[in-house]
C-alpha positions in Angstrom: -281.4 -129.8 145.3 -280.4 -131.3 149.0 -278.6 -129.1 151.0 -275.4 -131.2 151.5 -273.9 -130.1 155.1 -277.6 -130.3 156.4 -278.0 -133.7 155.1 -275.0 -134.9 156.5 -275.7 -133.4 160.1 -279.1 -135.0 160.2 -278.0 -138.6 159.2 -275.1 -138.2 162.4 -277.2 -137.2 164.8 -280.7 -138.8 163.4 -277.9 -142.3 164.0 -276.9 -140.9 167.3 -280.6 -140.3 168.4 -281.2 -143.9 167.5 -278.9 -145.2 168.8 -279.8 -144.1 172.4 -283.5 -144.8 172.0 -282.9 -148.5 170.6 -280.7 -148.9 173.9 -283.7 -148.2 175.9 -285.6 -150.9 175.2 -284.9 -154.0 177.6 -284.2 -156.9 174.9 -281.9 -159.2 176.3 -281.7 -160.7 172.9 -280.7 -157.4 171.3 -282.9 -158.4 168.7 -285.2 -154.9 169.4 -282.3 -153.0 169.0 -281.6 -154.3 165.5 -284.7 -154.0 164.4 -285.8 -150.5 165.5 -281.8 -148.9 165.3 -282.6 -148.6 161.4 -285.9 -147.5 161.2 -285.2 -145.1 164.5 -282.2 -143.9 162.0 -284.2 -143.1 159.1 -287.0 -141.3 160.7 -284.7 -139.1 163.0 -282.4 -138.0 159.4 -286.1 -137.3 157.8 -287.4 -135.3 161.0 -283.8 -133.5 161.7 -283.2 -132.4 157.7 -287.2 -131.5 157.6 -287.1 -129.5 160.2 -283.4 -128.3 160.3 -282.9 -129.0 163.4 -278.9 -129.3 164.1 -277.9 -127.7 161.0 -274.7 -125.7 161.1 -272.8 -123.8 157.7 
């Protein structure tokens, strides 16, 4: 079963770590940013629930 409150804690800050990395990258376009802000999403929510990083209960 998934552990609700830690799913939930690693999609908000997996999307807040994203965020701030795809704002890094000098596009002028901004067409980096909306390419990597949902991949950077999805791999910090699976590194942050894997490891349980920023869990609280």
């Amino acid at each position: 079963m998934v552990d609700r409150p830690r799913l939930q804690n690693s999609i908000v800050y997996g999307g807040v770590v994203a965020f701030a990395l795809a704002l890094l990258v000098p596009d002028p376009t901004g067409a980096a940013f909306v390419f990597l802000f949902p991949i950077l999403t999805l791999m910090g929510t699976l590194l942050f629930y894997w490891t349980g990083w920023f869990v609280t209960e």
